[in-house]
TIKE-233161 format. One record per residue (C-alpha): chain; x, y, z. Coordinates in Angstrom, 3 decimals. Example, Ala and Ser with C-alpha at 12.3 -4.5 7.8 and 13.67 -1.06 7.14 Angstrom:
2
> ch  east  north  up
> A  12.300  -4.500  7.800
> A  13.670  -1.060  7.140
This chain:
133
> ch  east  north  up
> A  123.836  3.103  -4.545
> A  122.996  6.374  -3.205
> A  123.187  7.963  -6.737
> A  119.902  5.431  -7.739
> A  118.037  6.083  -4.711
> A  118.176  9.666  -5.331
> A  117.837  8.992  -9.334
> A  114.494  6.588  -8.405
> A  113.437  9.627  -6.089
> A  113.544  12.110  -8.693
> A  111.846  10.401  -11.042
> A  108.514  9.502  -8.784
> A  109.079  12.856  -8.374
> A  108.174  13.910  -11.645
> A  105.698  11.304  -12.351
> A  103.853  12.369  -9.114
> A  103.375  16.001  -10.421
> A  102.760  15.724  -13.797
> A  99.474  13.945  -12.490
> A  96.453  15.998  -11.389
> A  94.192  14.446  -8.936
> A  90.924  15.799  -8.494
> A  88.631  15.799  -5.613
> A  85.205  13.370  -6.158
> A  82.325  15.070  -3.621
> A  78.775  12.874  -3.256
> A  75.391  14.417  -2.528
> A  74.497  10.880  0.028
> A  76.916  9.807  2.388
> A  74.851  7.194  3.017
> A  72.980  5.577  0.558
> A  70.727  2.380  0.742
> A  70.463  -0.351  -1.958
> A  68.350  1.242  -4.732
> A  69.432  4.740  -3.761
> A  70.231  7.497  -6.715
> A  73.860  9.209  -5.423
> A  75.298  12.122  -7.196
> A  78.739  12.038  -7.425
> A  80.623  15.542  -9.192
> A  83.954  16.657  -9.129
> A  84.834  20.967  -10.458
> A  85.953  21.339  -14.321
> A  87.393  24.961  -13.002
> A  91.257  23.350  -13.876
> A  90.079  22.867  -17.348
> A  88.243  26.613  -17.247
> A  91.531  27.810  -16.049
> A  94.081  26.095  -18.257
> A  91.687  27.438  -21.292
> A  91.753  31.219  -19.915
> A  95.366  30.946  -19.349
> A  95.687  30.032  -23.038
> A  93.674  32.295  -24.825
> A  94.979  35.253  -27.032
> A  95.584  38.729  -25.703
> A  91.775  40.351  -26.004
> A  90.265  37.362  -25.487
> A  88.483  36.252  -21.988
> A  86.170  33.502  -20.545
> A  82.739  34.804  -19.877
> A  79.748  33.440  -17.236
> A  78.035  30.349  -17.982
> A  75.137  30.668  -19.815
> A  71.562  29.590  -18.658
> A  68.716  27.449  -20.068
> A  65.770  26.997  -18.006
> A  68.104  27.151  -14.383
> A  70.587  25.008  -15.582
> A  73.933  26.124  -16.403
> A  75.402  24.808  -19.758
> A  78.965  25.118  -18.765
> A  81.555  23.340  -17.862
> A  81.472  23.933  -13.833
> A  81.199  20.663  -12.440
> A  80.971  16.852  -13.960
> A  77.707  15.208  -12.564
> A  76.419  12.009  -12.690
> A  73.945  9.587  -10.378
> A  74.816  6.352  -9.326
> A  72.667  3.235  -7.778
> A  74.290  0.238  -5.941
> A  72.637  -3.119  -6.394
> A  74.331  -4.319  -3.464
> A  75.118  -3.270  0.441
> A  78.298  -2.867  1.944
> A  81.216  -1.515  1.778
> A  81.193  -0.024  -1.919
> A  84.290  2.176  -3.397
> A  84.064  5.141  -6.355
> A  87.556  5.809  -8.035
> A  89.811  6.864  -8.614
> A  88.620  7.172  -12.306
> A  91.419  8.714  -14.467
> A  91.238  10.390  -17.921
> A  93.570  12.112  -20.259
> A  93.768  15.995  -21.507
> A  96.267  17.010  -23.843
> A  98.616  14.340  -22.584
> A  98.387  15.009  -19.247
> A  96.689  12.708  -16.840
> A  93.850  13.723  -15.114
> A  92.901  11.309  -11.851
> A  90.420  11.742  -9.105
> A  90.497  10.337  -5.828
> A  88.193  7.749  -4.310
> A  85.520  7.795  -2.019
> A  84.330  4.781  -0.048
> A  80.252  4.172  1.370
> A  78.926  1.979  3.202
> A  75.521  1.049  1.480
> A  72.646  0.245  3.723
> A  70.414  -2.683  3.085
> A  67.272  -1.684  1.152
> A  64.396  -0.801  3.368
> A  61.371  -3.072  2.997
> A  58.191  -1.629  1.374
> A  56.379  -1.155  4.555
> A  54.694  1.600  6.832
> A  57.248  2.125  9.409
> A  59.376  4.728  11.218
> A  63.008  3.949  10.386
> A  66.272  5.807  12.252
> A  69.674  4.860  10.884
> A  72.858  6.093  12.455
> A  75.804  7.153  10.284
> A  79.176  8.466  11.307
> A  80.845  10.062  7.997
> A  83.509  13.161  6.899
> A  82.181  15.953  5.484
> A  85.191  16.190  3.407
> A  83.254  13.973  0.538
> A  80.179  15.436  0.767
C-alpha cells in the first residue's frame, strides 16, 4: 500500500513538472460589457529555450522595429470583448511546443453592466490584485 502511494506520488510528480504554466496579465481589471481587454502573457521561455539551443557562435539579437512596434516574439497579445456581465473566467488555455505542454493560468473579472449612452458622471468601485494586471 505504501509502495503505490509513493509510486502515485512520483508520478504526479513528474507530470506536474514536465508542464509549464505561464502567467496571463490583462490591461482592464475591470471591464464593462462592450469593453476591448488586452490580455498577454511573455514568449521570453520560448526566447530562452531557442538561445540555449543554438550553435557555439551563434546568439539571439534585439527585436527589431517597424514603425514602434516590435516584431518579436516578447509577449502574445490579443483584445477581448464580453457580451455579457458577471463573473467571466480567461484560461487556462494550453498549447504544445516540441512535445512539451505549455499552459497558462486563469484569470477571473467581474464584467460591469454596459453603461447607457447618456450624459452622466459615473463612479464605479473595484477591489482587484495587481498580480493580473
Amino acid at each position: 500500500m505504501k509502495k503505490a502511494i509513493i509510486l502515485i506520488f512520483l508520478s504526479v510528480a513528474l507530470a506536474t513538472s514536465a508542464q509549464e504554466t505561464i502567467k496571463l496579465k490583462v490591461d482592464n481589471p475591470a471591464p464593462r460589457v462592450g469593453d476591448a481587454v488586452k490580455i498577454s502573457f511573455s514568449l521570453q521561455f520560448l526566447s530562452d529555450r531557442l538561445a540555449n539551443q543554438l550553435n557555439k557562435g551563434v546568439e539571439l539579437v534585439a527585436p527589431s522595429y517597424v514603425y514602434g512596434d516590435s516584431i518579436a516574439l516578447s509577449d502574445f497579445q490579443r483584445n477581448v470583448t464580453f457580451e455579457y456581465s458577471g463573473r467571466q473566467v480567461l484560461g487556462p488555455f494550453r498549447f504544445n511546443i516540441n512535445g512539451k505542454e505549455i499552459a497558462t493560468d486563469s484569470i477571473v473579472l467581474e464584467v460591469g453592466e454596459k453603461l447607457p449612452i447618456k450624459e452622466s458622471i459615473s463612479v464605479r468601485y473595484v477591489e482587484f490584485s495587481e498580480k493580473n494586471t
